[in-house]
C-alpha positions, 0 to 999 in steps of 0.5 A: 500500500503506498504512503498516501493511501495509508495516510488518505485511504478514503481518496481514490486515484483516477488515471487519465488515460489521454495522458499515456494510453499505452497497454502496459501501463494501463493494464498496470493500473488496471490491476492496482487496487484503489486506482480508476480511469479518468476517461475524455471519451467514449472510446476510452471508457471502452478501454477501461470497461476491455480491462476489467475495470468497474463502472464505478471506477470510472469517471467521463471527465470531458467537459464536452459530452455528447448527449448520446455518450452521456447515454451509452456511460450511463447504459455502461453503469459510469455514474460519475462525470465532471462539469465545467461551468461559469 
């Protein structure tokens, strides 16, 4: 277990996956307990859910979403997602 998990066990880590989606690491994480996927797309979600990840380990963070995506998540179980606003 690392330090911060230990010390903040209540906080759970989202790695975004536009930031280095390749395999290796992603299946890394995949198999880390505690650990998420901050997905900017449809086609990310999709890598998370390939896998294995849980829904609820999963966050739709574009701020611009199209209706229908926000549709297909929802369908998919991804029940948390960010908003930008003024």
């Amino acid at each position: 277990m690392s330090n911060w998990q230990s010390k903040l066990p209540w906080i759970q880590a989202f790695y975004a996956i536009k930031s280095n989606p390749i395999f290796p690491l992603l299946n890394d994480l995949s198999a880390k307990e505690n650990v998420g996927f901050d997905c900017a797309s449809k086609t990310e979600i999709k890598i998370a859910l390939e896998l294995g990840t849980q829904p609820k380990d999963i966050v739709y963070s574009n701020p611009v979403k199209l209706e229908s995506d926000l549709a297909w998540a929802n369908k998919k179980g991804i029940r948390l997602t960010t908003a930008d606003t003024l």
